[in-house]
N, C-alpha and C positions, 0 to 999 in steps of 0.2 A: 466419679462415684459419690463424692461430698457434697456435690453442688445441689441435689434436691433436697439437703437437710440443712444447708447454707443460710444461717439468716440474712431474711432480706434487708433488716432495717441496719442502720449503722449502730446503733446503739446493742443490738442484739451481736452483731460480728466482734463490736471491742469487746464487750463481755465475754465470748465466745474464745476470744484469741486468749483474754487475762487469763481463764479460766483452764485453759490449753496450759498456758504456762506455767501456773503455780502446778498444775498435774505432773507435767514434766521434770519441774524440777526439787518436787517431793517424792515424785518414782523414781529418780536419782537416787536423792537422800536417803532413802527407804533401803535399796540396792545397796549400796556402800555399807549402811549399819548392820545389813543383814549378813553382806560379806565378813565385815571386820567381827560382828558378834558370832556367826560359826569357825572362824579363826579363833576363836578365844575359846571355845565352846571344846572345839577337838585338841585345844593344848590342854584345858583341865582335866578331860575326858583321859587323856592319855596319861598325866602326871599321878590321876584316881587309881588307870589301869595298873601302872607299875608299883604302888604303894600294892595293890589287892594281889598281883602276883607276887609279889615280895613275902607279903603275910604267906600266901600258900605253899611259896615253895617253902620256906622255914616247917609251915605246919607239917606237909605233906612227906616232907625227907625226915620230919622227925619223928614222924609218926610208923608202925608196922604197916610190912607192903597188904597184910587181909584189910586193915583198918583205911589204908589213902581212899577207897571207893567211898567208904563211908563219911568221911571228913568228906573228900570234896565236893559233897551233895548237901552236907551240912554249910557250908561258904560258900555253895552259888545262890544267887541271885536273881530277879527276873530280866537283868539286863545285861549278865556274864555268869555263865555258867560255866561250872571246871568238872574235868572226866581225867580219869590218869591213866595210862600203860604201862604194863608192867614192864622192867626189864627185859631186855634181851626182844622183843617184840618190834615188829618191824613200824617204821615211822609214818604217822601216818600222812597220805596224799599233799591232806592242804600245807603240811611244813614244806613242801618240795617248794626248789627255790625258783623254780619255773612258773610256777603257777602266783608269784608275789607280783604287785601291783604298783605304781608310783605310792597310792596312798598308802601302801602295806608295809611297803618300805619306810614312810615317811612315819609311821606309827610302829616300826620296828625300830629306828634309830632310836625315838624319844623313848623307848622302854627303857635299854642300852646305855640312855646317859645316867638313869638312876643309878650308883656306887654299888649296890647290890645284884644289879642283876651285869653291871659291865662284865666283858667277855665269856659272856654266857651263852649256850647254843640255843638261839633262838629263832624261830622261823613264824613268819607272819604273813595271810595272805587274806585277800580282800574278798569276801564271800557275796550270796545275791542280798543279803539283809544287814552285813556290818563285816564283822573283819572274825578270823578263826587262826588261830595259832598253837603253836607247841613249846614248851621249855624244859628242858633233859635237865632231870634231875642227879646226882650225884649216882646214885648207886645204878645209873645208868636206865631209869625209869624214864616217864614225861608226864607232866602237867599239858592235857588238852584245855583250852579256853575258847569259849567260842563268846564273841561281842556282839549284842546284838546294837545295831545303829538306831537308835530312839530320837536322832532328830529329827525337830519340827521348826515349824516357822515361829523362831526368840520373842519371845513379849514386845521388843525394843521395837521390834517389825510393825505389829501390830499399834502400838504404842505411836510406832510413825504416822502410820495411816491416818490413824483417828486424828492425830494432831495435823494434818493435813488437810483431812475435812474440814479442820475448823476454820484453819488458813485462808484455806479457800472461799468458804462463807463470807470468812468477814472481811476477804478481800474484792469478794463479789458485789460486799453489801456498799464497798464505800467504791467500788467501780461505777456501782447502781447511779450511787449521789451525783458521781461524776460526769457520767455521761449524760444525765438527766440534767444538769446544767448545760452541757455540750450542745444534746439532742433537741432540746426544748425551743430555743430561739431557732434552731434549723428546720424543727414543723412548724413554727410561727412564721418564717420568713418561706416556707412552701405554702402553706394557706394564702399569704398577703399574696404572693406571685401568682397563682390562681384565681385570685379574687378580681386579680387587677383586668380588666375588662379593654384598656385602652380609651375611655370614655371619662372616667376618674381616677385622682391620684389615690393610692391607698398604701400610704406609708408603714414600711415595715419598721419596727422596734430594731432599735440598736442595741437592745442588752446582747451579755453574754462573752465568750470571748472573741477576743483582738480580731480574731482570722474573721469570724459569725458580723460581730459587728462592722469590719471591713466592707465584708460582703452586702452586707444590710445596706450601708451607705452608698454602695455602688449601685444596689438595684432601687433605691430612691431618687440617685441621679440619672440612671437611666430611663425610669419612668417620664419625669422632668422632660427630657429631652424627647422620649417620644410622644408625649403631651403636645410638646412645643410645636411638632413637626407635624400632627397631625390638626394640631389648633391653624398652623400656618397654611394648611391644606385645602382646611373647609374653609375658611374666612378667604381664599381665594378664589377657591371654585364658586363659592357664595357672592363674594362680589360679582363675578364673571358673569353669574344668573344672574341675578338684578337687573345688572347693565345692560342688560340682553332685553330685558322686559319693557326698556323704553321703548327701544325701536322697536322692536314686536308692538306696541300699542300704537306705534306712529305707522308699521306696515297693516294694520287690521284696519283703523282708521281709512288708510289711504285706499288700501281695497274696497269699500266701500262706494267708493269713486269711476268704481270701472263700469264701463257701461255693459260688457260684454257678461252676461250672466256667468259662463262656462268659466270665462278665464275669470272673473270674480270668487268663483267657489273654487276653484283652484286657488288663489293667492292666499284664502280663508283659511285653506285647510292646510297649506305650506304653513303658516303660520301658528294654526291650532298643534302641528305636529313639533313644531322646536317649541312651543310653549310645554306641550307636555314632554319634553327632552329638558326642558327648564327645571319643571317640577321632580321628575325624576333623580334628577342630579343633586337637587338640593334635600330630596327625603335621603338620596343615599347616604351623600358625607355627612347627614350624623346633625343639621340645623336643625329640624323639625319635631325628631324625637328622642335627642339625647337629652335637653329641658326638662321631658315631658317627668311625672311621675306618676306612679302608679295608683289607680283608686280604682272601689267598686263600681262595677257594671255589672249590666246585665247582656252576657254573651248573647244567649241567644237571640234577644233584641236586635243586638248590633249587628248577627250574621244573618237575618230576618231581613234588616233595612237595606243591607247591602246586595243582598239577592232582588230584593223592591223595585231598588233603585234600577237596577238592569231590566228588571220587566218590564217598568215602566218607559224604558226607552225602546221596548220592542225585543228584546234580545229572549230566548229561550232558557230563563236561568229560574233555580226555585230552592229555597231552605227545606229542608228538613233535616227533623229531631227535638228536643224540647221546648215547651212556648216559655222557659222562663229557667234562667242558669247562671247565679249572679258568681262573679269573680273578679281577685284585686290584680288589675294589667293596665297597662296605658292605653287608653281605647281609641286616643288619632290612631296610634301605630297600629293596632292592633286591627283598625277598621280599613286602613289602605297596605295591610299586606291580606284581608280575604280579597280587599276591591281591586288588588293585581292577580289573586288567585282564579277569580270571576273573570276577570278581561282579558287574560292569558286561555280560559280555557273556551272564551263565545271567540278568539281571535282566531285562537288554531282549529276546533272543532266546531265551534256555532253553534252549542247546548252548555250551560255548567248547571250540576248539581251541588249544591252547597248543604254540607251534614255535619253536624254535632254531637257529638259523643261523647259520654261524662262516664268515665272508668277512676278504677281506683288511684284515686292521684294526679289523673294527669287527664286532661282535656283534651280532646281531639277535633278536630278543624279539620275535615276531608272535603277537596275539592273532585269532582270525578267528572270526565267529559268523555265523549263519542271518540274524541278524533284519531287517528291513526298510530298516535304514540311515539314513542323515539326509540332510536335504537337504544341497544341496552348497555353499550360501551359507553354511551354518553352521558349516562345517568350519572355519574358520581360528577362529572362537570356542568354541570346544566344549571345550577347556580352560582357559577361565575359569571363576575359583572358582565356587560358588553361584550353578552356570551352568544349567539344567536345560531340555531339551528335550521336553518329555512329550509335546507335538503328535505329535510325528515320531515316537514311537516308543509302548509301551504306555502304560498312564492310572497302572499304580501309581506315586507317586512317590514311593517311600521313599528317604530318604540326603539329604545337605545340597547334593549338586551338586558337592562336592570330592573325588570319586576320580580324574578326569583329570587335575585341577588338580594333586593330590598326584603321581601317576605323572609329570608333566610337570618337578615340583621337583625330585625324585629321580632324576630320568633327566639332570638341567643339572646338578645336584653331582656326575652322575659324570663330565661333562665332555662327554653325549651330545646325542642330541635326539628328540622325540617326534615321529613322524607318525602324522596321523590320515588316513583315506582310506575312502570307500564300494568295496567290492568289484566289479570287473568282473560276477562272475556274480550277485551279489545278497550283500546282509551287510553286514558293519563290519568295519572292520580298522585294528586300534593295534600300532604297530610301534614299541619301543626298540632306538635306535641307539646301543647302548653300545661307547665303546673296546674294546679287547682288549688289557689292562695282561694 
């Protein structure tokens, strides 16, 4: 039942708990002083009573029985009033000793201990508004008194509270201090962990305390270490490409040699197809574009040239949307994740439409093609690396599987995001959701 009023942050919960606490244990305090102060309250109250029936029964027995009416109306009070009976008159109800109560009795003894009224018949019983009693007088009369209970919640109560509030304030205020030292380095060292891309190191601060800074130093050194591991990664995949590109240049050469045209352009395009499995590999691990930095361009230029460049090798591809949309992105990267967007979609379908859309904030890159689509289970994986769907779509499977893979890295460095989606009326459709720097 707490938990949707539950602060989320950590700083909000300690304060939360402090704040719990110091309530708790000035509702305590509070309790106790209120108890001990109505214990104090109903011995005075009772020591008042037997002084005030002391004076009457002296007034009331010295006085004529026409005259007791009139006295006792003269010494009541708004919070004990006295009525007398006459002799010989039967007792009334509330003296019955059936009708007396713990407290009745407990304010019948302390009458009793006063020297004046000891051994005196007196009957006390606990009424709905305070206490009503009787005291027999000598010539066989009685003094009625009826008490009315007029307590409330003691100053002292009140008195707690308030100083409780304040307690509390200024114990919230130097919790505030507290945790703001606490809290502070823990959202600096969740921005730095967010920040960190895998690509650069972005050292968190070590202020703060021992545990904060512990922690700070361990995710410094973790970084480090996945740095190292991912630096060790590319620098070997990257060698591996290279060394590949020798003989690749000594197998295209030597094709050239074949007399046989058919098996010629076959050895060409054996060739042509691990060189682009070469290139592939080295845009992914991060050689090509991680260098790169960001500067103005003019988008729609670049997705113009790239759509060009397809036409002019015969392919059915074409831009639209505006002749001119400058924006600050890395424009190698930005220009071979539309030019895997374009060859992905004349690979599978054999049409791509390349579009441009300039919304508020965010730039959009939609590619759309004819072809048949994929299922729709597979859309949240479909850019994983050396991911390849060939079921779903035609049987040629040339390429490694990492052109979405690649479009998807280049589209997170620029700080955007990739969606993939099957077309309402039939097709594929890859949309970059790039900033608008």
């Amino acid at each position: 039942m707490l938990r949707p009023h539950w602060p989320g942050s950590l700083a909000g919960r300690i304060m939360l708990v402090l704040l719990a606490a110091v309530v708790a244990q000035y509702a305590g305090v509070a309790l106790i002083y209120e108890r001990a102060e109505l214990f104090r309250t109903d011995a005075d109250r009772a020591r008042n009573l037997a002084e005030r029936l002391v004076l009457a029964d002296r007034l009331l027995d010295a006085a004529e029985p026409d005259e007791r009416a009139r006295f006792a109306r003269l010494i009541s009070t708004p919070d004990l009033a006295f009525s007398v009976a006459p002799a010989g008159a039967p007792a009334p109800a509330v003296a019955a000793a059936s009708e007396a109560s713990p407290e009745a009795e407990a304010l019948r003894d302390t009458l009793l201990a006063a020297p004046e009224l000891e051994g005196r018949d007196l009957a006390v019983a606990a009424g709905g508004r305070g206490f009503a009693g009787t005291l027999r007088l000598e010539d066989g009369g009685a003094v009625l008194f009826t008490l009315r209970d007029g307590r409330s919640l003691p100053p002292v109560v009140g008195r707690a509270l308030a100083l409780a509030a304040v307690m509390a304030g200024a114990v919230l205020l130097v919790a505030l201090l507290t945790v703001r030292d606490l809290a502070g380095p823990l959202r600096a060292l969740t921005g730095t962990v967010d920040a960190f891309s895998g690509e650069a190191p972005v050292r968190a601060s070590e202020r703060g305390p021992p545990d904060v800074g512990r922690l700070a130093r361990a995710f410094n050194a973790m970084q480090e270490r996945i740095l190292r591991l991912v630096e060790d990664r590319t620098r070997s995949l990257a060698a591996i490409s290279h060394d590949l590109r020798t003989p690749l240049s000594r197998m295209r050469l030597r094709a050239g040699f074949v007399d046989d045209p058919a098996l010629r352009r076959s050895f060409e395009a054996d060739v042509a197809e691990v060189d682009d499995l070469v290139d592939s590999i080295l845009a992914y691990v991060g050689e090509e574009g991680a260098a790169e930095r960001p500067e103005l361009v003019d988008l729609a230029s670049l997705l113009a040239a790239v759509a060009d460049n397809a036409a002019d090798l015969g392919a059915d591809a074409a831009y639209e949307g505006p002749a001119r949309c400058e924006a600050r992105l890395r424009a190698t990267s930005v220009r071979r994740a539309a030019t895997n967007l374009v060859a992905n979609a004349l690979h599978y379908a054999g049409s791509a439409r390349l579009l441009l859309d300039v919304r508020a904030g965010t730039l959009v890159v939609r590619c759309d093609d004819d072809g048949p689509g994929v299922p729709p289970e597979a859309l949240p994986r479909l850019a994983e690396p050396f991911l390849r769907l060939d079921a779903a779509r035609a049987r040629n499977t040339a390429g490694a599987g990492l052109g979405l893979a690649i479009v998807k890295q280049v589209v997170e460095r620029e700080g955007g995001a990739l969606r993939l989606s099957n077309r309402p009326g039939g097709g594929f459709r890859a949309e970059m959701l790039l900033p608008a720097r």
